[in-house]
N, C-alpha and C positions, 0 to 999 in steps of 0.2 A: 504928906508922903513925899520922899525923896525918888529921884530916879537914880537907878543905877545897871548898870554895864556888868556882866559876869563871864567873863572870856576861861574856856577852859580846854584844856590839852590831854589827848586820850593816848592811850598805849598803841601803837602802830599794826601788832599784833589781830586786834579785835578786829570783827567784820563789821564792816559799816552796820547792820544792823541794831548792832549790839552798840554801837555807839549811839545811834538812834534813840534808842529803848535807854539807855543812861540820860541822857539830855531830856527825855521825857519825865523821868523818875525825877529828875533835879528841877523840874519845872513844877511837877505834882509837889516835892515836899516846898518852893517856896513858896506856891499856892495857900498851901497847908499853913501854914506862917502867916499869911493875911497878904501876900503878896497879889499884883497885876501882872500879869504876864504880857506884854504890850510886844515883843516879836522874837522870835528864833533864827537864829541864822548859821547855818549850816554849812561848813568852808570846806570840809574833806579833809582828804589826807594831803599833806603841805610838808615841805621838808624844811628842816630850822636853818637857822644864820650860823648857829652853834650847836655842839653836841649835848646834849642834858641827859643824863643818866646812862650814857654809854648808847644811847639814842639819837638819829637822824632826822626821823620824820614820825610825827604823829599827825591825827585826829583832832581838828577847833572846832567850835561851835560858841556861837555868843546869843546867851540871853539878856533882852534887855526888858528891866522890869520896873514897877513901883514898887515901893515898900518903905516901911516904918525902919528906923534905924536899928532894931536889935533883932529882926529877920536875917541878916546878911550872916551873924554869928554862929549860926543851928549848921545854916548850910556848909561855912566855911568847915567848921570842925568836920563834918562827915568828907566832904571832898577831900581832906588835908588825911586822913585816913583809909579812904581806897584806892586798892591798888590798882585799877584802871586808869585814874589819873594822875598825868604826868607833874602837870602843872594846871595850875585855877589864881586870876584874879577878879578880885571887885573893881571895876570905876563909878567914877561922880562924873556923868560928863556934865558937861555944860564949860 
């Protein structure tokens, strides 16, 4: 199993709950995957370096987890298709 980093960025819009409850849901499906979920990390609302999407400030949270190499792909597609999220990446750390 790989480790890996999933940093993602929410609509500024949303109530923190509702960002909660998404972070939770994207923890469940990479569960669901055969994933570890090994810690969440919950940053708030943060305001960017830059504008993205006509936007200032959203919503991070970073989950860091184990998992099999073709896990990462289920999730990205659904993240890369809802409109809560602004932006989402994977890392390799080490």
């Amino acid at each position: 199993m790989r480790a890996y980093e999933l940093m993602t960025i929410f609509r500024p819009e949303m109530a923190e709950t509702e960002v909660r409850n998404e972070v939770t849901t994207i923890e469940q499906a990479l569960a669901a995957g055969g994933a570890e979920i090994k810690a969440t990390d919950f940053w708030g609302k943060r305001r960017f370096a830059y504008e993205i999407d006509h936007l200032n400030e959203g919503y991070y949270a970073v989950v860091t987890f184990q998992a099999e190499a073709g896990v990462t792909s289920d999730v990205d597609r659904a993240l890369s298709l809802s409109d809560n999220v602004i932006r989402h990446k994977f890392f390799r750390p080490e």
